[in-house]
C-alpha positions in Angstrom: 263.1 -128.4 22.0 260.3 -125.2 21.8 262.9 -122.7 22.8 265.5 -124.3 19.7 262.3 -123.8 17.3 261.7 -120.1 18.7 265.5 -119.5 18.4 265.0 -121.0 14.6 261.7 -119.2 13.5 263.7 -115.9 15.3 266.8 -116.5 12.8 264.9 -117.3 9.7 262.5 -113.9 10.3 265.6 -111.6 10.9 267.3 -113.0 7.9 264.5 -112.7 5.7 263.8 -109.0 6.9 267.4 -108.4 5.8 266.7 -107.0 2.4 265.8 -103.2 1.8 262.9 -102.6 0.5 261.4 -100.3 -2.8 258.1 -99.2 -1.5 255.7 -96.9 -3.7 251.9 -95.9 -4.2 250.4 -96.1 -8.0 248.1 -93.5 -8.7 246.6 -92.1 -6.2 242.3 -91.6 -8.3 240.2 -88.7 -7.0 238.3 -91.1 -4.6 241.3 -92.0 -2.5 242.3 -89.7 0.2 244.9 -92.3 1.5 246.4 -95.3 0.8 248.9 -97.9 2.9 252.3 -98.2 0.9 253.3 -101.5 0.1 256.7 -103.0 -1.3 257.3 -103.9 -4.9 257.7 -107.4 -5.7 259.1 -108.2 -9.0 259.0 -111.5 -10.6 262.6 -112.0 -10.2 262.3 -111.0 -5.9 263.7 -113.6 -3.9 262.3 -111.3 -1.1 259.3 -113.4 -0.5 259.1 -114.1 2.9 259.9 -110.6 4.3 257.7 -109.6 7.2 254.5 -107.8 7.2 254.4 -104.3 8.7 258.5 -104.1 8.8 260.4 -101.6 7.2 264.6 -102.2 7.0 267.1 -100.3 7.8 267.9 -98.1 4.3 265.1 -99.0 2.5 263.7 -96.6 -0.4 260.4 -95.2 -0.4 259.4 -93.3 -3.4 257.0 -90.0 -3.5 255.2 -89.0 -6.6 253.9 -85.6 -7.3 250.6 -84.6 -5.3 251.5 -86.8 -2.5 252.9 -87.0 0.8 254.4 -89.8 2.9 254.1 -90.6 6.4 255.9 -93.6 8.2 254.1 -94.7 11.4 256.5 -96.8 13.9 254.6 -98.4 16.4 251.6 -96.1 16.6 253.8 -92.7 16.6 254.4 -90.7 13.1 258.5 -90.8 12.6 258.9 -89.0 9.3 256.9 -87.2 6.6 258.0 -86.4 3.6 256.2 -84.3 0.6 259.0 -83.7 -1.8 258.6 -85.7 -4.9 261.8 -88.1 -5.4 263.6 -91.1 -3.3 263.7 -91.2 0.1 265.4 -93.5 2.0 264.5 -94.2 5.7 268.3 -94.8 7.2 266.9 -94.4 10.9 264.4 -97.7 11.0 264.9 -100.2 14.3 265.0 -103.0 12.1 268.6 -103.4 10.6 270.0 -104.9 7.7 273.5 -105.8 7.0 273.0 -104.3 2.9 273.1 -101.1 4.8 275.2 -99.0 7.3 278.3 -101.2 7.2 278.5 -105.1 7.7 280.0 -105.1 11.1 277.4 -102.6 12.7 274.4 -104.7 10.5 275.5 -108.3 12.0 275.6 -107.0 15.7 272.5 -104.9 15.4 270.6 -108.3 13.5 272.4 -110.2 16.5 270.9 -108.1 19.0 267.5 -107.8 17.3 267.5 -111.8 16.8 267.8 -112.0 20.6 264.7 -109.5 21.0 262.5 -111.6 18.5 263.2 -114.7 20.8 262.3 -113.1 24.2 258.8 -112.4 22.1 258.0 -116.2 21.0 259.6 -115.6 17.6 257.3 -112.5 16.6 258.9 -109.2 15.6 256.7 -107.1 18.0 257.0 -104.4 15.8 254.9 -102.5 13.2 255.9 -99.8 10.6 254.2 -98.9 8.1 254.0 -96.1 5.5 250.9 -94.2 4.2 250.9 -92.1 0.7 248.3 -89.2 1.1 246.5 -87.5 -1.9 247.2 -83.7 -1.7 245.8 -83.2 -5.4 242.8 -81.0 -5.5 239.6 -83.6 -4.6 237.2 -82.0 -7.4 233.5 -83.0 -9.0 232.1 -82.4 -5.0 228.3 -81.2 -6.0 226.4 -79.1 -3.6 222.9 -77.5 -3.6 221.1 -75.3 -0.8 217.6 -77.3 -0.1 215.8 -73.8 1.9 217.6 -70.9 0.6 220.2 -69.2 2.4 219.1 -65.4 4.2 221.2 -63.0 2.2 221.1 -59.1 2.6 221.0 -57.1 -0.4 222.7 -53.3 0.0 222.8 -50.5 -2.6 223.9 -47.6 -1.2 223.0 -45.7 -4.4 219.1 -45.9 -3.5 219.1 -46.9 0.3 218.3 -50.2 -0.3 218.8 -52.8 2.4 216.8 -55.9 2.4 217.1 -59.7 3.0 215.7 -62.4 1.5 215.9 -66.0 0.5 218.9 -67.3 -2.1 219.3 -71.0 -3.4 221.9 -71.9 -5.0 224.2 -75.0 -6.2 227.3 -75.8 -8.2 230.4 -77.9 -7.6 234.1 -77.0 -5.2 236.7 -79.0 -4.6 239.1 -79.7 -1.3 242.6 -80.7 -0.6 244.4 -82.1 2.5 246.8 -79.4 3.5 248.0 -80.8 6.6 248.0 -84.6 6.3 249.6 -85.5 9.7 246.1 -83.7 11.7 244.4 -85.9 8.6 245.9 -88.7 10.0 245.8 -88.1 13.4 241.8 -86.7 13.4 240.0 -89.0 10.8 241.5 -91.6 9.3 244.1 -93.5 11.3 245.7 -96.0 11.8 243.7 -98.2 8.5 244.4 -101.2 6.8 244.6 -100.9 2.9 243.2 -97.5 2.1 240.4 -94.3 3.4 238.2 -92.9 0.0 237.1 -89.7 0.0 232.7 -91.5 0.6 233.5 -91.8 4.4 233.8 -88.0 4.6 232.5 -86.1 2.2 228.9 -86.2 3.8 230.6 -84.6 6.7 232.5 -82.0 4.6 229.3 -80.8 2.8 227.0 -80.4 5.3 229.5 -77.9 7.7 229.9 -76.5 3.8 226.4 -75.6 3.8 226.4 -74.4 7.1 229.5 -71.9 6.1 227.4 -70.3 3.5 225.1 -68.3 5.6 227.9 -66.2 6.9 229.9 -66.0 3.8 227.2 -64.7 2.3 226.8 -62.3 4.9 230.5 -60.9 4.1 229.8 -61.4 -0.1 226.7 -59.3 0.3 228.8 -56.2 2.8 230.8 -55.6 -0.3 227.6 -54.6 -2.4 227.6 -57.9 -4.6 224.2 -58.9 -5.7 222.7 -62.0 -5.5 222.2 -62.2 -9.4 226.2 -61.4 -9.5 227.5 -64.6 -7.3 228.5 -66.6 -10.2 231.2 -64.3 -11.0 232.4 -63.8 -7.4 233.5 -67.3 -6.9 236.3 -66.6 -5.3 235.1 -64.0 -2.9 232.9 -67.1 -1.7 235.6 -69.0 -1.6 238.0 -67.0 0.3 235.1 -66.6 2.5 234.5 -69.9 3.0 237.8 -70.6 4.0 237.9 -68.3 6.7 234.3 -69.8 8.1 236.1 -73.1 7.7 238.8 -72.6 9.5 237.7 -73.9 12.9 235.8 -77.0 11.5 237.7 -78.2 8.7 241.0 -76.9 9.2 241.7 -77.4 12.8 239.8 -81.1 12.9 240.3 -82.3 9.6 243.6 -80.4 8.5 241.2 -79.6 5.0 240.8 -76.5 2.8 238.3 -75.4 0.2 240.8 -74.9 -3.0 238.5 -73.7 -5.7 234.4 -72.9 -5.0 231.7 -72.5 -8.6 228.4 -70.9 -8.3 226.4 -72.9 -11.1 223.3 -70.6 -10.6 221.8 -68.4 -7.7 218.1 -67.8 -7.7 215.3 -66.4 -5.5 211.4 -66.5 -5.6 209.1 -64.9 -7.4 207.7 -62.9 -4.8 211.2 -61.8 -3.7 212.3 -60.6 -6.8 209.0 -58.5 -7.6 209.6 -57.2 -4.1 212.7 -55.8 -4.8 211.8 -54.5 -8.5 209.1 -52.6 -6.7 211.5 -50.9 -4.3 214.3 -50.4 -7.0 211.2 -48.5 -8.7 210.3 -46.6 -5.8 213.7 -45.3 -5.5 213.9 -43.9 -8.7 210.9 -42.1 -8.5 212.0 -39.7 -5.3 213.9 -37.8 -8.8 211.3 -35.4 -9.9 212.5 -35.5 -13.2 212.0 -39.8 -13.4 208.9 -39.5 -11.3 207.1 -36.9 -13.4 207.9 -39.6 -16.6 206.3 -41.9 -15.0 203.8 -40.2 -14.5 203.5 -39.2 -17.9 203.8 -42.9 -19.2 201.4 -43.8 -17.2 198.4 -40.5 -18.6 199.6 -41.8 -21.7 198.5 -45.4 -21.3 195.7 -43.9 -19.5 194.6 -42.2 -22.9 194.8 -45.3 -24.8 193.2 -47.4 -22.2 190.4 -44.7 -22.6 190.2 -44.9 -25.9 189.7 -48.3 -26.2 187.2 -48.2 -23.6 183.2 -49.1 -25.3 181.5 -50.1 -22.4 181.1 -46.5 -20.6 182.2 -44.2 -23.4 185.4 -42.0 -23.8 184.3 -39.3 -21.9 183.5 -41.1 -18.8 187.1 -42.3 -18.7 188.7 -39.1 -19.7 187.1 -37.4 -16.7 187.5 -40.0 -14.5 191.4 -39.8 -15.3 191.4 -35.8 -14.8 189.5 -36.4 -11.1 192.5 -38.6 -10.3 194.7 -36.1 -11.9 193.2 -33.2 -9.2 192.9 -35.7 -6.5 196.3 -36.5 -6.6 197.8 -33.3 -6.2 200.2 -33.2 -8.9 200.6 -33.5 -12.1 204.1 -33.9 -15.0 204.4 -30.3 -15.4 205.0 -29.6 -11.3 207.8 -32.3 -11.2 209.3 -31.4 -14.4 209.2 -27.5 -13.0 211.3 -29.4 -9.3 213.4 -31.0 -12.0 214.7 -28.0 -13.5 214.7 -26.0 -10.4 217.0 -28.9 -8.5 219.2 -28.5 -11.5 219.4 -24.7 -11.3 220.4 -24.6 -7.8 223.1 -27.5 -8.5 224.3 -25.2 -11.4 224.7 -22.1 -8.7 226.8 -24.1 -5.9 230.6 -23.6 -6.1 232.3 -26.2 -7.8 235.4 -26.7 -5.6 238.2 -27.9 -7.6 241.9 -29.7 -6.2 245.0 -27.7 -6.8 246.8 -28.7 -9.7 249.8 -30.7 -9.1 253.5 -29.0 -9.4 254.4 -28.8 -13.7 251.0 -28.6 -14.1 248.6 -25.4 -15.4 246.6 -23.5 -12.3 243.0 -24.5 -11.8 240.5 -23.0 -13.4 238.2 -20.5 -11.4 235.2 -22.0 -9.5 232.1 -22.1 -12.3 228.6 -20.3 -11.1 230.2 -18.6 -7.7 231.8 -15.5 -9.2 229.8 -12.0 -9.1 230.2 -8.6 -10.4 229.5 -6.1 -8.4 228.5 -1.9 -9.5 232.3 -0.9 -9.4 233.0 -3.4 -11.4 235.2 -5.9 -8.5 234.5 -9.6 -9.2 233.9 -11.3 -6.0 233.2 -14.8 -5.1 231.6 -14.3 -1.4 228.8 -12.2 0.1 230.5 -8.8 0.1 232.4 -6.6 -2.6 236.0 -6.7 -1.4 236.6 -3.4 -2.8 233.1 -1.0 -2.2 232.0 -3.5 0.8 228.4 -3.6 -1.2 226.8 -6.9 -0.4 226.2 -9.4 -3.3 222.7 -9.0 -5.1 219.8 -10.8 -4.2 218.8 -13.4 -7.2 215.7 -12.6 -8.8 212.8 -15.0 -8.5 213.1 -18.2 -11.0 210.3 -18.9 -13.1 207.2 -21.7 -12.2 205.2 -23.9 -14.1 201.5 -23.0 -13.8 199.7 -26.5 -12.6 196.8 -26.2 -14.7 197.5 -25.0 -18.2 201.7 -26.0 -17.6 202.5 -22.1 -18.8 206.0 -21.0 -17.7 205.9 -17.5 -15.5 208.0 -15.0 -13.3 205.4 -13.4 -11.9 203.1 -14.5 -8.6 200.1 -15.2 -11.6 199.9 -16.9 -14.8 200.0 -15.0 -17.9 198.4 -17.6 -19.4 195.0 -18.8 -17.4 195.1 -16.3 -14.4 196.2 -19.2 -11.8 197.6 -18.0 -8.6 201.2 -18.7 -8.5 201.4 -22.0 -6.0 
């Protein structure tokens, strides 16, 4: 009598999983990262006693855009599709006469009825199909508690420092390979796997990423104050960092990366004002303005000065004046003397390109000589008279600031320096 009810239950279960099957996913929402697919069951179905977890032969499973599908017979992934449209699954162990003929559908069901009873009745079978979000995961906040170490390089002024950057803004993700999603994090679950179960993960080797691609951000000269607006230099940075975590365990990629602000400390960013400063100053020219900002305030500052008189301040500003060894009037004098000698080297110019007019001759290396031969090297190419000596360039005289030629000043008598 048991083995006539087994035979029984086995019959009813194999007609009922007869029917093919419409199977689709709503809307996948920016929280879900996967989600089991489950068959559509109208009001007018009769299928209403199909089996759980069984997928007939010929059955339709449809794929929206930004998803993919996966079917999973018996624990091992038989097809994946990520091309938006029907597709219908004509390779499932479960048959159904509706599909593949009616001959071949009643001796497959025959043979699978047979199965069914050496298993009490049960199917001992599971398929099932999973619909993965590969939409860009946005709105994923970030924020640096201890600030990052990030080397600042300007090549213009030597500078090559490191300090301390915070930052925070937003990036988003996407699954780019869904079956090493699958297969790595979320498995085998029952209903659906949201995007909270991960994202703590995801963030934190995020953070960790940042200190090296910061490290290739800053080689390329970017400043910290700039990061905003080299997003995707991070980004693409990023991504490379990420490679071995996210990509290889979790089959995910950083799609798009903001920079909502980037700061650093106070005492930082004096620090590097003061050296930015200091590189300026090594120009004569800039230091010798300084300097004469700086008498200038001086003067006022003296001026305004009632406690120990005018005078007391005036003189104390000349003693610093003569202590320090120079004054406005040397470094202007270095100024125009570094400009001078960049005037008398030899502008070499490119040969002009074919169709084009010849170059012009090379400006401040050109000399005449006493025949008359203009020469451009050390020797007259026609007498053999070597080229004249220049004549001594003027100096500033450091006390009175008098221009001179001679080895004295014209002006106060002070020895040429």
């Amino acid at each position: 009598m048991g083995l006539l009810q087994v035979a029984k239950g086995a019959l009813d279960t194999v007609l009922a999983d007869q029917w093919r099957e419409y199977f689709y996913c709503d809307a996948l929402s920016e929280n879900v990262l996967m989600k089991k697919g489950t068959p559509r069951k109208a009001k007018n179905n009769f299928n209403t006693k199909g089996t759980d977890n069984i997928i007939s032969n010929g059955s339709v499973i449809a794929v929206n855009e930004g998803q993919c599908m996966i079917i999973v017979d018996n624990g091992a992934i038989a097809e994946v599709s990520a091309e938006p449209g029907q597709f219908v699954w004509d390779s499932s162990t479960e048959p159904s006469i509706f599909y593949g003929g009616l001959k071949k559908g009643i001796v497959d069901s025959f043979n699978q009825w047979k199965k069914r009873v050496g298993f009490g009745g049960d199917t001992a079978t599971d398929q099932r199909i999973y619909f993965f979000n590969t939409k860009d995961i946005i709105g994923n906040k970030y924020g640096t508690q201890n600030p990052i170490p990030f080397r600042l390089i300007d090549r213009n002024i030597n500078l090559d420092v490191e300090f301390g950057v915070r930052c925070h803004g937003e990036y988003s993700y996407r699954i780019a390979d869904p079956i090493l999603f699958y297969k790595k994090v979320c498995g085998n679950v029952t209903d659906q796997f949201t995007r909270d179960r991960i994202d703590s993960q995801l963030k934190s080797e995020l953070l960790t990423a940042l200190q090296p691609a910061f490290a290739d951000v800053s080689a390329k000269g970017i400043r910290y104050s700039e990061l905003p607006a080299h997003a995707d230099d991070i980004s693409e940075a990023l991504n490379a960092h990420l490679t071995d975590s996210w990509g290889k365990n979790y089959g995910v990629e950083i799609s798009a990366f903001g920079v909502s602000s980037a700061t650093i400390s106070d005492e930082d960013a004096q620090k590097i004002q003061t050296l930015q400063l200091n590189a300026t100053l090594r120009d004569p020219g800039m230091a010798g303005a300084t300097l004469a900002a700086a008498q200038a305030q001086a003067m006022k500052d003296a001026a305004n000065n009632t406690s120990t008189g005018p005078m007391m301040a005036f003189a104390g500003m000349n003693m610093a004046n003569m202590a320090g060894g120079m004054n406005m009037n040397n470094l202007y004098g270095m100024a125009q003397q570094n400009q001078q000698f960049a005037a008398q080297q030899p502008q070499v110019t490119q040969a002009a390109p074919q169709g084009t007019s010849a170059p012009q001759k090379m400006q401040g290396a050109s000399w005449t000589c006493e025949c008359g031969s203009e020469n451009s090297g050390n020797f007259c190419t026609n007498c053999g008279k070597p080229k004249p000596k220049p004549q001594n360039t003027g100096w500033f005289c450091p006390e009175c600031g008098h221009e001179n030629n001679g080895n004295f000043c014209t002006n106060c008598g002070t020895k040429r320096p």
